[in-house]
C-alpha positions in Angstrom: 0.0 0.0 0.0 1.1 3.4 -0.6 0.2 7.0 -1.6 -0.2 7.4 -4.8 -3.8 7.1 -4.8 -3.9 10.5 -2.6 -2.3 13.8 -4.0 -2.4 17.0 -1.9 -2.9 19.6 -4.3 -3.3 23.2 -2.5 -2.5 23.4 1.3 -3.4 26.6 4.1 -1.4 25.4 7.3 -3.3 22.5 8.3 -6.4 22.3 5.8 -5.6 21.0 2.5 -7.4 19.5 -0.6 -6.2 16.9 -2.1 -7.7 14.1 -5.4 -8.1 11.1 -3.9 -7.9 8.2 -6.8 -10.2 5.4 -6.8 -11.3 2.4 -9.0 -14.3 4.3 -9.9 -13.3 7.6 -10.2 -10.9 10.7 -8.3 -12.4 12.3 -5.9 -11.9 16.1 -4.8 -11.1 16.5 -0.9 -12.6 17.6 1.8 -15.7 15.5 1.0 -18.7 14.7 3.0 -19.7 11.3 2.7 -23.7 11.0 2.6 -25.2 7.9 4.5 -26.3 5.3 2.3 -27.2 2.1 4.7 -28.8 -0.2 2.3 -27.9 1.0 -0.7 -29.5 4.0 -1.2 -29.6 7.7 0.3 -33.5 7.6 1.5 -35.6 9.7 -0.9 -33.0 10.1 -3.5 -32.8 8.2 -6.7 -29.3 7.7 -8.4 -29.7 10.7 -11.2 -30.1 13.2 -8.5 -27.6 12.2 -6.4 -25.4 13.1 -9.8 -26.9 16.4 -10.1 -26.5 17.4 -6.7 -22.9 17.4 -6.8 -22.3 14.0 -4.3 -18.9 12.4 -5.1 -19.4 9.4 -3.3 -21.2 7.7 -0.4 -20.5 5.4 2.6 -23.2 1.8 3.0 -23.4 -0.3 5.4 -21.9 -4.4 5.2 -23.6 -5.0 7.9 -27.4 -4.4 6.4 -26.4 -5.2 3.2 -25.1 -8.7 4.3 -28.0 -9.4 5.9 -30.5 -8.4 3.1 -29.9 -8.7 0.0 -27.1 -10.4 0.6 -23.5 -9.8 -1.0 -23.7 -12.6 -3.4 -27.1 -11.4 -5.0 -25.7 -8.0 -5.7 -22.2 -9.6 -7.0 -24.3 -11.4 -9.3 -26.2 -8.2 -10.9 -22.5 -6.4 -11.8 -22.4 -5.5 -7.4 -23.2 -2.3 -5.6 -22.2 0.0 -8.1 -24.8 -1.3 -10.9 -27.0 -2.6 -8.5 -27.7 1.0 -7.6 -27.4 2.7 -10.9 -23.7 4.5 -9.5 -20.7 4.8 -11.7 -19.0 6.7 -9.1 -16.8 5.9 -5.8 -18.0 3.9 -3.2 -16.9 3.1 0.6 -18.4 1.0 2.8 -17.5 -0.1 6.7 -17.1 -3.1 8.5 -20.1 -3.2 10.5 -17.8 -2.0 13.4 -20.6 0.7 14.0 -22.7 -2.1 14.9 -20.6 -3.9 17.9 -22.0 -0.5 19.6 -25.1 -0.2 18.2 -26.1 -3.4 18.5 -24.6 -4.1 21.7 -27.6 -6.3 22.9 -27.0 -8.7 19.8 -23.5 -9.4 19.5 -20.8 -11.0 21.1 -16.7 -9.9 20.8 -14.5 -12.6 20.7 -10.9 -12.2 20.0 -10.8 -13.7 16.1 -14.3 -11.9 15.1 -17.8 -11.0 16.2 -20.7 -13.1 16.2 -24.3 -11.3 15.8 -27.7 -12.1 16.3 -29.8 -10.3 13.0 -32.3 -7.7 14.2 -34.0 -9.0 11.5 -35.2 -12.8 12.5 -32.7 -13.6 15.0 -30.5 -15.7 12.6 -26.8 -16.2 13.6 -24.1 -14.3 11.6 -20.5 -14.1 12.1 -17.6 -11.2 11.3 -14.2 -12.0 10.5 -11.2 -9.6 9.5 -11.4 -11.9 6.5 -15.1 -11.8 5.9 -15.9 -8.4 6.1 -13.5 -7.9 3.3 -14.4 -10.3 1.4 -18.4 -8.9 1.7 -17.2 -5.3 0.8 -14.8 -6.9 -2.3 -18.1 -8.7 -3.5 -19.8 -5.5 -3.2 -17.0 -3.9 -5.2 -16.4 -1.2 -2.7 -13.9 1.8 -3.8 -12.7 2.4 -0.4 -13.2 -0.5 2.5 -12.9 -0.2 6.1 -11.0 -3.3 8.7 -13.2 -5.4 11.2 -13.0 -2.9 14.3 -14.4 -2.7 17.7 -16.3 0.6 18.4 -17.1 1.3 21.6 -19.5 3.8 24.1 -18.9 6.2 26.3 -18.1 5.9 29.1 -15.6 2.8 29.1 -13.5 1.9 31.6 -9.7 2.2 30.3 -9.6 -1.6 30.9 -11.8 -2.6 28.2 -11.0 0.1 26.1 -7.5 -1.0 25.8 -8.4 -4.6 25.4 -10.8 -2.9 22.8 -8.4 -0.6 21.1 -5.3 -3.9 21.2 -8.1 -6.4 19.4 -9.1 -3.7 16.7 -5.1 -3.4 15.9 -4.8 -7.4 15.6 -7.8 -7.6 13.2 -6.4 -4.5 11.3 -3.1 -6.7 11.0 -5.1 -9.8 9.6 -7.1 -7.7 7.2 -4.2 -6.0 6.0 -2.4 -9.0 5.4 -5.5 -10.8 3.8 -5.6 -7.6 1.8 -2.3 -8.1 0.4 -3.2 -11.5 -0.8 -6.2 -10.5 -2.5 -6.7 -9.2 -6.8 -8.4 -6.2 -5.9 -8.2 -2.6 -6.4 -9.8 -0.7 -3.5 -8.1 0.8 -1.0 -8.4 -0.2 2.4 -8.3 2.2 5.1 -7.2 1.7 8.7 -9.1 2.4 11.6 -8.0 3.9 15.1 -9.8 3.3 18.2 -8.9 4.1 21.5 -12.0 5.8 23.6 -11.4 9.3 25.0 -8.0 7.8 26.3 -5.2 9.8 24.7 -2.9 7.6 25.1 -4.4 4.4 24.1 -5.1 6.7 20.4 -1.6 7.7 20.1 -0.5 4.4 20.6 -2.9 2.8 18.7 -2.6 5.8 15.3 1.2 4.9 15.6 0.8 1.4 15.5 -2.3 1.1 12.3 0.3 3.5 10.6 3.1 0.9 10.8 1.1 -1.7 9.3 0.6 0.9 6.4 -2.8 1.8 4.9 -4.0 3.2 2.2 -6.3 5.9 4.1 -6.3 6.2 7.6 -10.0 6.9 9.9 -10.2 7.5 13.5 -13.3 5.6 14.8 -15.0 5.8 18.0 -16.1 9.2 18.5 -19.3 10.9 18.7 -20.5 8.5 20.6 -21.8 10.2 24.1 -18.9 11.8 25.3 -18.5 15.7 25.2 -17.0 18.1 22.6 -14.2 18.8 24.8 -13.7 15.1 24.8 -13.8 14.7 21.0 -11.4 17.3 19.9 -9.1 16.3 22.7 -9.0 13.1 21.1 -8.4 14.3 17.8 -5.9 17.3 18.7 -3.8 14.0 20.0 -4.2 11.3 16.9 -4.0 13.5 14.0 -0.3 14.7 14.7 0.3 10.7 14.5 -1.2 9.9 11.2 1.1 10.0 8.1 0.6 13.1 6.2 0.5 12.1 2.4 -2.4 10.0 3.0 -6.2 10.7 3.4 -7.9 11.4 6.8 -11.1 10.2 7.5 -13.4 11.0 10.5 -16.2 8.5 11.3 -19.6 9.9 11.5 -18.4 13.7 12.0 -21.7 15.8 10.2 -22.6 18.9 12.2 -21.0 21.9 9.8 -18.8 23.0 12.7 -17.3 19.4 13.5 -16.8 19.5 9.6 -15.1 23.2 9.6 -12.5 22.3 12.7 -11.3 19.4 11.1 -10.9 20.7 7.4 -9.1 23.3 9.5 -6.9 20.1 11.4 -6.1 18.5 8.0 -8.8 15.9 8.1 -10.1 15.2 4.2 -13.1 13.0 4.5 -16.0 13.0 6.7 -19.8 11.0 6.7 -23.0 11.2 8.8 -26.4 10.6 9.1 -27.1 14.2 10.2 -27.8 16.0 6.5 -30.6 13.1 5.0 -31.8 11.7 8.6 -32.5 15.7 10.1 -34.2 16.3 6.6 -36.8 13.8 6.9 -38.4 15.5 10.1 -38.2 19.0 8.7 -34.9 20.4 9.7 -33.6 22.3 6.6 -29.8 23.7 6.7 -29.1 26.6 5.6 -26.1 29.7 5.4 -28.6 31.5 7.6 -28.8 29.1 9.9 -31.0 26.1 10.6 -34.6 25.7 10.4 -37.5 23.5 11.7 -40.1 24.1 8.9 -42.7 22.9 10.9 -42.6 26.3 13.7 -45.5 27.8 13.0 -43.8 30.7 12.3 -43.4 29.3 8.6 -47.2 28.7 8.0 -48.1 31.5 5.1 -44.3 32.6 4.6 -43.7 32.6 0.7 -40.1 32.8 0.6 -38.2 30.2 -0.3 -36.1 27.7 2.4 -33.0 30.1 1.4 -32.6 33.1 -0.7 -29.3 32.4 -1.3 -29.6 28.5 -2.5 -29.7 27.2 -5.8 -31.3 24.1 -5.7 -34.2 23.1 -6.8 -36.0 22.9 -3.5 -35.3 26.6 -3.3 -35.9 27.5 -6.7 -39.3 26.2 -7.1 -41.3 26.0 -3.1 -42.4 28.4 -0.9 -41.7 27.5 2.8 -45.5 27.4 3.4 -45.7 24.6 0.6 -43.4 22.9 2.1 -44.7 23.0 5.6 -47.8 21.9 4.3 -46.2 19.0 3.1 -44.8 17.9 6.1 -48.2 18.8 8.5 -50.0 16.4 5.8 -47.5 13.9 6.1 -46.9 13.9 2.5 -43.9 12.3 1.1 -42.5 15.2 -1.2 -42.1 16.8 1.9 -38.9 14.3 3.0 -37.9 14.3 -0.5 -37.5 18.2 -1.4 -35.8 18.3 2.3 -33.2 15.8 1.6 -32.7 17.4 -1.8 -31.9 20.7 0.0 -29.9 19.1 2.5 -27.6 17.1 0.3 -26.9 20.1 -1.9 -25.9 22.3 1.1 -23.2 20.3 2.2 -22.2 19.6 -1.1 -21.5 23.4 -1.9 -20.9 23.6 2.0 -17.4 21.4 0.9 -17.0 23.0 -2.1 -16.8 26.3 -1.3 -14.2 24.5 1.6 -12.5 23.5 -1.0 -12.3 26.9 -2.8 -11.2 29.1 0.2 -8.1 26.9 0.8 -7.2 27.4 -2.5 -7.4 30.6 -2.0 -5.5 30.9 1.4 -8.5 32.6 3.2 -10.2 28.6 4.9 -9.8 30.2 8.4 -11.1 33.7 8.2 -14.2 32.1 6.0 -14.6 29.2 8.6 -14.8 31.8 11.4 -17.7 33.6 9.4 -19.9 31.2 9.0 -19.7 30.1 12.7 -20.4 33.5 13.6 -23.3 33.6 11.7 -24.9 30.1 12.4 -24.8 31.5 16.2 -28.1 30.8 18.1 -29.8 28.7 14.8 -27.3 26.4 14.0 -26.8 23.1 15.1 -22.9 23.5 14.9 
């Protein structure tokens, strides 16, 4: 594995952009990852996802495992023409779901066995097998079998935790190596909010060398403080002529701060699950189009957006959508949603070209103050 799949092309101080190369296409850094669980961003069909400027998306193995299956989709061209996608894909290990899913799992130290939330039916994750799902898939960018854990943890267990993610990231890496594919695999640092267990633990997924490196584990119920603490401590570890992922960052300040720390990729639920109950972001902040305040206004969600949500529906309509449960409503949200943070990362993109990422990050927190989810 090495980096020339990942070229840094314009750098102020820490932020930088960058062209990540895939299989399935290059792809311009910082980029938010929309969620895609099963195969599809909810609402959104594949033609629209092109239009609205998305570069590529994160699914689940988990899900996707349990229904359709891997095998089905391999046998329809995989996930890429199963879905009507000709661009980059990643996918994760199901990692996510040792925490989500604590109820229905068990960790053992050479993989994870599960219980579907489906019908019950046993299932069981390998370093080895969660590859070989997201190969059959035909993922662009994989993730390693990890353990993700809550907070609060004991140091104990999140050591034991952090020590058993770093042996399965040595298997899959290895396994990797062996395999005729051309997806990158990234590498995965755990560790809790325990500072040192991260710096150990970024040191020692480095040495085993990936081809992307993500730090897992956070945003999971312990405080801001705790988060960028965390973060201020791993990314000095991780090699800098490779990407930098963090998993499930999504509120627009978490996104600025890191651009502004050198991190390049970022995904979460936040834009397309928010949208769905009627919470519409915007450069003037964020609104609930259901307020009341909204009932007869005519203006559009944003004067300033260009998308089509904005250019054609009144934020009246639109609230009439939603109080008549009607499902345009989630659709034109999740429209307006995506394209926000897609021009949200490319206008991140411009301003470090330009030299000026800081003194724009530090407008647009000032101005999301008091209706902004930041």
């Amino acid at each position: 594995m090495n980096s020339n799949h990942f070229e840094i092309t314009a750098e102020d101080k820490n932020a930088r952009t960058g062209i990540l190369h895939t299989k399935s296409g290059d792809i311009e850094t910082p980029a938010f990852m929309p969620v895609a669980t099963l195969g599809d961003i909810k609402t959104l069909p594949s033609w629209d996802l092109r239009e609205l400027g998305v570069q590529l998306f994160i699914s689940n193995i988990y899900h996707l495992h349990l229904r359709p299956g891997e095998e089905l989709i391999k046998n329809l061209g995989g996930l890429h023409s199963f879905m009507d996608w000709d661009k980059p894909i990643a996918t994760d290990s199901g990692g996510f779901q040792v925490y989500s899913l604590a109820a229905r799992r068990i960790v053992q130290d050479d993989g994870i066995l599960f219980s579907s939330h489906i019908d019950g039916s046993p299932l069981r994750f390998t370093p080895e097998k969660v590859l070989d799902i997201q190969m059959a898939l035909g993922s662009d960018v994989m993730m390693p079998l990890d353990e993700c854990v809550g907070y609060p943890i004991g140091k104990g267990y999140a050591k034991e935790a952090t020590q058993r993610t770093n042996k399965w990231a040595y298997r899959a890496a290895n396994y990797f190596k062996t395999a005729d594919y051309q997806g990158l695999l990234f590498g995965i640092i755990q560790g809790s909010t325990y500072t040192d267990l991260r710096i150990e633990a970024a040191r020692e997924i480095a040495d085993i060398g990936f081809d992307g490196y993500a730090i897992g584990g956070l945003v999971v119920g312990e405080s801001n403080e705790q988060t960028w603490e965390v973060l201020n401590s791993t990314i000095p570890c991780l090699p800098r002529d490779y990407p930098r992922y963090t998993m499930g960052f999504g509120k627009v300040g978490d996104i600025l701060k890191g651009v502004m720390k050198g991190i390049d990729l970022f995904d979460c639920v936040i834009p397309t699950r928010n949208a769905r109950t009627g919470a519409f972001y915007t450069r003037e902040g964020k609104i609930n189009i259901i307020n009341s305040r909204f009932k007869d206004d005519p203006l559009p969600i944003s004067e300033e957006c260009r998308c089509p949500t904005c250019q054609h529906y009144s934020r009246a309509y639109i609230r009439h959508l939603f109080n008549s449960n009607e499902i345009l409503a989630k659709y034109l949200a999740t429209v307006h949603n995506i394209f926000f943070y897609m021009q949200l990362m490319k206008d991140i993109r411009k301003h470090i070209k330009n030299g000026t990422i800081e003194e724009w990050s530090g407008k647009i927190l000032n101005r999301y103050k008091g209706g902004f989810d930041v």
